[in-house]
N, C-alpha and C positions, 0 to 999 in steps of 0.2 A: 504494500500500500504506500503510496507517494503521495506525499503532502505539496502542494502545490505551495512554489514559491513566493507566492504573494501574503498567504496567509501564515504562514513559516516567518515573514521581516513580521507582519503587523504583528502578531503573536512577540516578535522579538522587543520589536519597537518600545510596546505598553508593556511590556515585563523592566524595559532600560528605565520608561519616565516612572513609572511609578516607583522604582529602586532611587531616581533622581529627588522623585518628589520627599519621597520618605527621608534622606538626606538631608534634605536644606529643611523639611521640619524639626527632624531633631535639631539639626548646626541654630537654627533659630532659636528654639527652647533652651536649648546651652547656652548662648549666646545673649539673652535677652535678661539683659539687666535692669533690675525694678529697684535697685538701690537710686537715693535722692542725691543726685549732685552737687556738693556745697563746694565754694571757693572760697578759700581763707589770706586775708591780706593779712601784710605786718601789724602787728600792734603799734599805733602809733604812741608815741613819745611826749607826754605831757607837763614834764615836770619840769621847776623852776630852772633848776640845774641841770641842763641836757647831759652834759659834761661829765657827770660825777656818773651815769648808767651803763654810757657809751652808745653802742645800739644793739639793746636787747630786745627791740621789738621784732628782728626777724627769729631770735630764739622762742622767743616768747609763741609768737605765729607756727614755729616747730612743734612744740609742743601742746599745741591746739590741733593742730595737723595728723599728728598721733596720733591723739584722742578720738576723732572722728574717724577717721580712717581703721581704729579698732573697733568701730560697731557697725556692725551688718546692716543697718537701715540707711548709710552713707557711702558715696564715694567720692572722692577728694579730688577737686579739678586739679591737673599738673599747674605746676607754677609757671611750667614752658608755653601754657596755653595762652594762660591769661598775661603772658607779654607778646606774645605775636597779637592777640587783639589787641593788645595796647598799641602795639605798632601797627597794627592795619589802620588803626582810627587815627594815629596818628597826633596823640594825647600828650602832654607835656606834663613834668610833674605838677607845676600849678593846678594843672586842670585835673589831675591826678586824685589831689585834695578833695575835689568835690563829690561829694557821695552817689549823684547822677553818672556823672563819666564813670565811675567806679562799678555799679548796678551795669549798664552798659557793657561794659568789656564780660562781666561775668556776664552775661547773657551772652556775649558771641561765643565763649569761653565752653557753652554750652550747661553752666551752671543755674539750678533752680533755688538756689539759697548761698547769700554771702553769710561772712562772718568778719564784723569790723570791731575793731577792740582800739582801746586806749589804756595807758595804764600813766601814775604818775607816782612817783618818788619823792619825798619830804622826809629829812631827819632818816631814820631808823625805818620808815614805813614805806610798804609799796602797796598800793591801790591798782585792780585790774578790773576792769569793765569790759563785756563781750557781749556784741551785739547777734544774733541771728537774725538776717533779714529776708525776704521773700524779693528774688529779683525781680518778677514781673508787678508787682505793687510798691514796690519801697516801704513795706509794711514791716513794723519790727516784731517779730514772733514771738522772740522770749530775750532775754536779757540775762546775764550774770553777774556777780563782785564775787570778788576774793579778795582780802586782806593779809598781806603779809608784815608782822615787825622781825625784820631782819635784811641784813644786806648780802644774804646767801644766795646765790643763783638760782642753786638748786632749788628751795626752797620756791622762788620764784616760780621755776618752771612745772612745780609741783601745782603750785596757784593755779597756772592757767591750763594745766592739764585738767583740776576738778571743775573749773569754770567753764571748759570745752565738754565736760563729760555733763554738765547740768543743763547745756543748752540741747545736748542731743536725746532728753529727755523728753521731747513735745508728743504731744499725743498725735 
């Protein structure tokens, strides 16, 4: 009995797409990340004395970086991202400053949530302030403080690791 050639490819054909289809659904399913993507800038630099800190606002932003980046309901725009947007727009740091161009880059950045912090230094104390915000609203989610009295880094970066761990706490 000879199976005619025609029906022997069509037969071949729908056995290849359906092995193709089956393929890219799985590679989809694997592939399809439902974690929220937040972008974290430096903490800015508040305090009277810029001098006496140095610039611990990009440690600081490390250490927030961490923190999110260790819970499964986030993933952490690269850093690399959000300065190619920054260069595609073509942004200065003045304009840098402003918390719209900021909102902006993280959205080309492809980020649904920033996180802008301050923190400021006086005497013996350091004060941290971290903002969560919704990039499509400018809306601020949740907010943190940590207070540290000590002039220990660690200690510091200890701050803004539980202040990053209390904003990734939203319902």
């Amino acid at each position: 009995m000879q199976i005619p050639i025609n029906k022997y490819l069509t037969a071949l054909i729908c056995v290849l797409v359906l092995n193709l289809t089956a393929c890219v659904s799985n590679h989809a399913v694997l592939t399809h990340d439902t974690r929220t993507p937040v972008a974290i800038w430096n903490i800015d630099d508040f305090s009277i004395d810029k001098g006496q800190s140095g610039n611990v606002g990009e440690l600081l932003a490390s250490s927030v970086m961490e923190a999110f980046s260790q819970n499964s309901r986030f993933s952490v725009v690269e850093r690399q991202k959000l300065l190619l947007a920054l260069e595609e727009l073509n942004i200065g740091s003045s304009e840098l400053a402003d918390k719209t161009s900021r909102l902006k880059i993280g959205r080309m950045a492809g980020a649904r949530l920033m996180v802008f912090g301050g923190y400021q230094v006086i005497a013996e104390d350091m004060r941290l302030d971290l903002r969560l915000v919704d990039v499509e609203s400018g809306k601020i989610i949740k907010t943190a403080t940590q207070f540290v009295h000590s002039h220990n880094i660690d200690k510091w970066l200890d701050a803004a690791r539980k202040a990053a761990i209390k904003l990734t706490e939203v319902p």
